[in-house]
C-alpha positions as a printed NumPy array, in Angstrom:
array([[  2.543,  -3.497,  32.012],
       [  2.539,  -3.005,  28.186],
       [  1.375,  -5.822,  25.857],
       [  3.193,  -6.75 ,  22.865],
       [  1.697,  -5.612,  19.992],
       [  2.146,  -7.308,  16.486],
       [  3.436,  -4.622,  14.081],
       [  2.634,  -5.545,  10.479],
       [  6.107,  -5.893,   8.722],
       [  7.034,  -6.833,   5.037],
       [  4.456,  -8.633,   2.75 ],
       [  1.837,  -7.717,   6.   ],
       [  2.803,  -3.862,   5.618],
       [  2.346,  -3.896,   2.125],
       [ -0.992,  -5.333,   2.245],
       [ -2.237,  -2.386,   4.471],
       [ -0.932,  -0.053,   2.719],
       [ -2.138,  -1.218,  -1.054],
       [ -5.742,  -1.915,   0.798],
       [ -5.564,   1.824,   1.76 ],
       [ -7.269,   1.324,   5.262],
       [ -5.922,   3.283,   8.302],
       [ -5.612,   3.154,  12.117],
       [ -6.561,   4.14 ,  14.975],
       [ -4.149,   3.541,  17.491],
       [ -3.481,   3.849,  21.136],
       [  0.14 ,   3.908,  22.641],
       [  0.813,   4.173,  26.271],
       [  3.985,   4.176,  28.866],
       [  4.725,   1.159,  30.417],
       [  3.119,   2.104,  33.715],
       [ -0.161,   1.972,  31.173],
       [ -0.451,   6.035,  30.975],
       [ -0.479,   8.506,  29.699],
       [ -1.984,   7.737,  26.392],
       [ -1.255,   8.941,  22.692],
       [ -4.294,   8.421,  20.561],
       [ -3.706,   8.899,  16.508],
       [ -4.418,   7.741,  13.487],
       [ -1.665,   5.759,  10.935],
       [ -1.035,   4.161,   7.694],
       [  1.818,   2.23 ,   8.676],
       [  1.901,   1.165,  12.23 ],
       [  5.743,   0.963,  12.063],
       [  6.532,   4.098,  10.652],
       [  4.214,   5.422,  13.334],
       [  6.076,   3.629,  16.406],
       [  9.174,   4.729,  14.96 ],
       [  8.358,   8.658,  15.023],
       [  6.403,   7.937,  18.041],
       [  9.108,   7.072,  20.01 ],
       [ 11.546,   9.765,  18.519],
       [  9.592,  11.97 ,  20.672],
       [  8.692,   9.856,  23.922],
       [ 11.506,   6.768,  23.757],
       [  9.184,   4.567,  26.304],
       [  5.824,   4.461,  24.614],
       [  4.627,   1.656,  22.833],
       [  1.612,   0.921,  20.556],
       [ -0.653,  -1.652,  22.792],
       [ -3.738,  -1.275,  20.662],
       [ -5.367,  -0.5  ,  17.13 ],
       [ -8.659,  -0.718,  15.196],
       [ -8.339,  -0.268,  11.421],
       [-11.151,   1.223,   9.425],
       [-11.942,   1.418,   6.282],
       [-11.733,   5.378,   5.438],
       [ -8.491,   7.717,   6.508],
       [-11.098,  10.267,   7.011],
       [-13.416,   8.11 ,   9.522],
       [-10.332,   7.187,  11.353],
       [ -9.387,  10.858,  12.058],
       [-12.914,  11.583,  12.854],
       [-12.914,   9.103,  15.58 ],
       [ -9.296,  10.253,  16.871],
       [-10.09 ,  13.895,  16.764],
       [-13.503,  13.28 ,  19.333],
       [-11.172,  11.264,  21.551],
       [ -9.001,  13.737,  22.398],
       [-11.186,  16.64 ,  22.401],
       [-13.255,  14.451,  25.18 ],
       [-10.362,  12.867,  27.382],
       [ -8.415,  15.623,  29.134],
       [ -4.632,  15.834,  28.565],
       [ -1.117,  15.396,  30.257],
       [ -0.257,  18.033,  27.427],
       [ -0.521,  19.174,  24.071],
       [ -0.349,  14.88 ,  22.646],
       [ -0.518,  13.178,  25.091],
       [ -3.87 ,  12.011,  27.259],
       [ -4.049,  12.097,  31.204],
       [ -5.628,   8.29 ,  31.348],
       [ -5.186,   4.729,  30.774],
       [ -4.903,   3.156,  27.215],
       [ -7.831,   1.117,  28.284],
       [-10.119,   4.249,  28.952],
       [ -9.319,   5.798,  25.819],
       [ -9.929,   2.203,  23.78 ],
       [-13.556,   2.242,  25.411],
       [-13.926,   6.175,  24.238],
       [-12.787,   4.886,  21.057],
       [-14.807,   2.16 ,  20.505],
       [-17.941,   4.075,  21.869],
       [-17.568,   7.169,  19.338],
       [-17.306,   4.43 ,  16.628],
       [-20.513,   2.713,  16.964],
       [-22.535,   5.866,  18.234],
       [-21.458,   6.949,  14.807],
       [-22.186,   3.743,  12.836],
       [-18.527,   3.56 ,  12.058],
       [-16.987,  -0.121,  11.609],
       [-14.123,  -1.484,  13.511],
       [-11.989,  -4.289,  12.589],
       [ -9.573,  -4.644,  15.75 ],
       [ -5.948,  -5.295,  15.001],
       [ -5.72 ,  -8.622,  16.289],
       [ -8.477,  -9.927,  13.309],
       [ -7.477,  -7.617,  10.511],
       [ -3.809,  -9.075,  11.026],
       [ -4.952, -12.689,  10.971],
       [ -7.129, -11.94 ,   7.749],
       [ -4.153, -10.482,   5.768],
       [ -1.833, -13.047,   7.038],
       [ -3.845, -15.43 ,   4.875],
       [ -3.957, -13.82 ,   2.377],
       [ -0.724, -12.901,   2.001],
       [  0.548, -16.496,   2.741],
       [ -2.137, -17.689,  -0.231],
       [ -0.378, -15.182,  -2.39 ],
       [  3.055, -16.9  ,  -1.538],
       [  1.641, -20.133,  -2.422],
       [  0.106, -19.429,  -5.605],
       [  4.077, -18.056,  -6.678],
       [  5.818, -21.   ,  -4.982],
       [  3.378, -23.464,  -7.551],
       [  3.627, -20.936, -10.467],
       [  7.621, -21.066, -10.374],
       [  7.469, -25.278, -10.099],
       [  5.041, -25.775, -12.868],
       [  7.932, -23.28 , -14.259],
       [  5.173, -20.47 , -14.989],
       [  7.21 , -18.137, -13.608],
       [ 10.175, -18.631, -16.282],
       [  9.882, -15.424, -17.568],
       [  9.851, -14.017, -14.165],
       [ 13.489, -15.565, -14.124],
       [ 14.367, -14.735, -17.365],
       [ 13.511, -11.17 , -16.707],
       [ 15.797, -10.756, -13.73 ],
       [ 18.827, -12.134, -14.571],
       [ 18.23 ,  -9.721, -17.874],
       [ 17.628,  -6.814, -15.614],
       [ 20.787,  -7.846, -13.973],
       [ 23.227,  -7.769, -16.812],
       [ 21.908,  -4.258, -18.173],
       [ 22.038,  -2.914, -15.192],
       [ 25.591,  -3.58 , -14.646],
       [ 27.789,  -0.432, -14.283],
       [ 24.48 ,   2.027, -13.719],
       [ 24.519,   1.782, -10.472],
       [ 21.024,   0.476,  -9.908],
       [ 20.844,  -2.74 ,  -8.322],
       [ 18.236,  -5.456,  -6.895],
       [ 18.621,  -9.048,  -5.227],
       [ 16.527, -11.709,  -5.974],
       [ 14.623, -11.412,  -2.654],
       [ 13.657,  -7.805,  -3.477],
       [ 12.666,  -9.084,  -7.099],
       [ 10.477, -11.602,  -5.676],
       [  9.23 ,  -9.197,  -3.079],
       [  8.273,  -7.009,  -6.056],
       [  6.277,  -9.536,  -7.364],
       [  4.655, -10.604,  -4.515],
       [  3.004,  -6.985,  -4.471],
       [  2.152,  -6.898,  -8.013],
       [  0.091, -10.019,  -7.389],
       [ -1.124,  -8.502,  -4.009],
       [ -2.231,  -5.379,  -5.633],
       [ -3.797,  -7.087,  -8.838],
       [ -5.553,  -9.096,  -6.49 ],
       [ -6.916,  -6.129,  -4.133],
       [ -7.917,  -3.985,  -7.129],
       [ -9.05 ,  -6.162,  -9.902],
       [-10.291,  -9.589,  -7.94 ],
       [ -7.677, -11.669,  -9.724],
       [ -4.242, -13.515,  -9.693],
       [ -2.679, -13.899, -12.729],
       [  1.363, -14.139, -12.468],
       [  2.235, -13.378, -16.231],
       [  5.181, -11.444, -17.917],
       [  2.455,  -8.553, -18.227],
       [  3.802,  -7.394, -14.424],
       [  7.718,  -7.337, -15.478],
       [  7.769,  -3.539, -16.234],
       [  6.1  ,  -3.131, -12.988],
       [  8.444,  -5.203, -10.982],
       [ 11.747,  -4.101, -12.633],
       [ 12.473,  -0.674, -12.317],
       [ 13.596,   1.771, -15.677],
       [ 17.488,   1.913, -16.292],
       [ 18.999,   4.227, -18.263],
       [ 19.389,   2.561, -21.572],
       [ 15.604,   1.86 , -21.504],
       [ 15.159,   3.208, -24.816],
       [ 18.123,   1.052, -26.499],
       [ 18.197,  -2.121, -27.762],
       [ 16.488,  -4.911, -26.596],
       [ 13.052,  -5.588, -29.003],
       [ 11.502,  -7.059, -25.343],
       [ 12.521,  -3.684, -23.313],
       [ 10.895,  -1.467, -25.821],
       [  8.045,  -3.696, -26.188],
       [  7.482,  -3.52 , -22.84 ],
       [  8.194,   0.366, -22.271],
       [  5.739,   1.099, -25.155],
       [  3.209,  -1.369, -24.121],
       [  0.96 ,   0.603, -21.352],
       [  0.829,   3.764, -24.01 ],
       [ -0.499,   1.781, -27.107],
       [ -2.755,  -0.462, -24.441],
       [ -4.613,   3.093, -22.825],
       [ -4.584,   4.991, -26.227],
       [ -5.485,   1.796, -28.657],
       [ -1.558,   2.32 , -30.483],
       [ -2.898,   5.892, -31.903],
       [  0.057,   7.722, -30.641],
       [  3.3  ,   7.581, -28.354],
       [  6.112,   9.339, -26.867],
       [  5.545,  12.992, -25.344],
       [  1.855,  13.307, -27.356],
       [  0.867,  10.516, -25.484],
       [  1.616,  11.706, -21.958],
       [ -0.413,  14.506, -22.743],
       [ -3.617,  12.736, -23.862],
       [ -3.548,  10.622, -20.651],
       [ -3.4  ,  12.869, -18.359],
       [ -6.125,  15.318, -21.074],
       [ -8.211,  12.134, -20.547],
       [ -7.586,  11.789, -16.849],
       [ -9.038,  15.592, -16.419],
       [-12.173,  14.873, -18.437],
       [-12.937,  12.016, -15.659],
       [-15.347,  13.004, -12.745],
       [-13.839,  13.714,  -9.287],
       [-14.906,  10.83 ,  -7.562],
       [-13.197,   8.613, -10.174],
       [ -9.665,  11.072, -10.499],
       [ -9.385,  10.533,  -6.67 ],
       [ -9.879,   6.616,  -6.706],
       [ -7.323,   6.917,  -9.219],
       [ -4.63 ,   9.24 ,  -7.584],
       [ -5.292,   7.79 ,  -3.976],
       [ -4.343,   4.22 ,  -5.501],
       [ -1.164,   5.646,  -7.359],
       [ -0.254,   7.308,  -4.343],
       [ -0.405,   3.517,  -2.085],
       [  1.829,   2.275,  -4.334],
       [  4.483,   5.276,  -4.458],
       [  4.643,   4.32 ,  -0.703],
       [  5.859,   1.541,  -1.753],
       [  8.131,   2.651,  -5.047],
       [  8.913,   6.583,  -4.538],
       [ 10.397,   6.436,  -8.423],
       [  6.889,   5.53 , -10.007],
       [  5.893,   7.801, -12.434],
       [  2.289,   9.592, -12.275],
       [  1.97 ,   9.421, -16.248],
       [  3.354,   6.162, -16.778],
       [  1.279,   4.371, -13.721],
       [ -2.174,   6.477, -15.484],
       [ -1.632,   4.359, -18.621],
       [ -1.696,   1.592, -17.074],
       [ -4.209,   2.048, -14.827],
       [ -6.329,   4.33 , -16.214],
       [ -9.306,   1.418, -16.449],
       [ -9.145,   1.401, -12.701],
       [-11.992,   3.96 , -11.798],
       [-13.874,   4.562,  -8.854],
       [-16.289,   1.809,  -9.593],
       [-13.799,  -0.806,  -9.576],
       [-12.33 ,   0.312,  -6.646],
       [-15.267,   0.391,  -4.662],
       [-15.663,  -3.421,  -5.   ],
       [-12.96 ,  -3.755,  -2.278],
       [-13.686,  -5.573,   1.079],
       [-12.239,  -4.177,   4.002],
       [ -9.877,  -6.11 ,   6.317]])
């Protein structure tokens, strides 16, 4: 008999994915074999493709850890060790493979977090995240929040480009978790509106606040010395000049949040993250 298993969804998806942890998961048939062992990102994208290919196999466990590349170490000894059904699939109980698993990990020194406590530890923190907004927008800190989407609305009328409320708020709900993962803090101020509202196509028109904030992350990472096409070219100069460890902190965080937004742009997310080296990401605690 398969056991449910809870499959992050939403503001719980999103926190996985900006963290930038990955599992390892086991998925069986209902009889409890055979066994899929594999590593994942997303746990529902991976269920989803999962079952593309065999429609009666569920996820029943998962350990996250903190590396992609210590997850796939793990998964790769697991099934070169079990023996298979065929060329996926193993020949044995979820439960054997979850003892493998677990065995390989601490034989190797690797940390597991198991699904179950991981889940529970980004639940509260996502629901503190939802509190902190809910008593921002009653003290009415969140006016310009407001202000900004019902402005986004009315230029964006006629372009085709459209967003509820919900998704708004959902937008700024990751803003705050991501600012929170990265850089230790919570602060719910207009600085996050050109993240949360996407570019339209009259961007470079005529609202004073819209240019503001369009120009704002080039004169903030190059101290207002230049703009416009110049400018993309000195980031990503600068971005060269940085050592490897640091350019792959910094492209393996702007590659979380495309998950997330597949429209960002590489040059404009470098200016304003730019700060955000390796050290500072290496101050993050894992699930």
């Amino acid at each position: 008999m398969v056991l449910e298993f809870d499959i992050p969804r939403g503001a719980e998806r999103s926190y996985f994915i900006l963290f930038g942890v990955a599992a390892v998961y086991i998925a069986t048939a209902p009889r409890g074999e055979p066994s899929f062992v594999a590593v994942s990102r997303d746990l529902g994208k991976s269920l989803t493709a999962l079952q593309r290919r065999w429609p009666d196999m569920e996820i029943t466990c998962a350990y996250w850890v903190r590396e992609r590349a210590l997850a796939q170490a793990i998964t790769a000894e697991v099934n070169r060790v079990l023996p298979h059904l065929d060329e996926a699939r193993l020949a044995v109980r979820g439960e054997q493979a979850a003892r493998l698993l677990v065995k390989i990990a601490v034989d190797r020194g690797i940390s597991l977090t198991s699904h179950k406590a991981a889940l529970a530890r980004v639940r509260d923190a996502v629901q503190e995240i939802e509190r902190r907004i809910s008593e921002a927008n009653r003290r009415g800190d969140l006016a310009w929040f407001n202000t900004a989407y019902r402005d986004f609305r009315q230029r964006a009328r006629g372009t085709g480009i459209g967003m509820s409320y919900r998704t708004a708020r959902a937008r700024l709900r990751n803003e705050a978790i991501k600012q929170l993962i990265v850089l230790g803090v919570n602060r719910l101020t207009s600085d996050l509106s050109a993240r949360i509202f996407p570019r339209l196509p009259d961007d470079a028109s005529n609202s004073p606040v819209d240019r503001a904030q369009n120009r704002a992350p080039y004169s903030r990472a190059l101290d207002g010395r230049v703009s416009g096409p110049q400018a993309r070219q000195i980031l990503v100069s600068r971005y060269r000049t940085l050592p490897d460890a640091e350019r792959r902190a910094l492209t393996s965080s702007f590659k979380r949040e495309r998950e997330l937004n597949p429209n960002l742009d590489w040059v404009d997310w470098l200016a304003r993250n730019l700060q955000l080296t390796n050290s500072a990401l290496s101050s993050l605690k894992s699930p």
